[in-house]
Residue, then its C-alpha position, 0 to 999 in steps of 0.5 A: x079575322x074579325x068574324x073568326x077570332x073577334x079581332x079588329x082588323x086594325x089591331x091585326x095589322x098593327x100586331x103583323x107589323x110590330x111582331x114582324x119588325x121585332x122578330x122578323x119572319x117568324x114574327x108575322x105568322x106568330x103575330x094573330x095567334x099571340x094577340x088572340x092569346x093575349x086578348x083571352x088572357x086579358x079578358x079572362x084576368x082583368x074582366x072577369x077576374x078583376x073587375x067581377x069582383x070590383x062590382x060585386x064588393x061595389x054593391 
């Protein structure tokens, strides 16, 4: 998953984990892709969103 979707491998089986031990079954191959969403939305709202403007009002 790192080389594919720049995803740690720790962070792949703590979501594999956690999503299969809320959802079950389901929850284990709706895991990665959920991650990958949410990494995309967080880095599309607060870095490039947010913290964008913070520096640019900074200087």
């Amino acid at each position: 998953m790192k080389s594919q979707a720049s995803l740690l491998p720790a962070v792949t089986l703590i979501a594999v984990v956690l999503f299969g031990s809320f959802f079950g079954f389901l929850g284990v191959f709706l895991a990665v892709p959920l991650v990958i969403v949410f990494q995309i939305w967080i880095q599309e709202l607060l870095v490039k969103d947010i913290l964008n403007n913070w520096q640019e009002n900074d200087s």
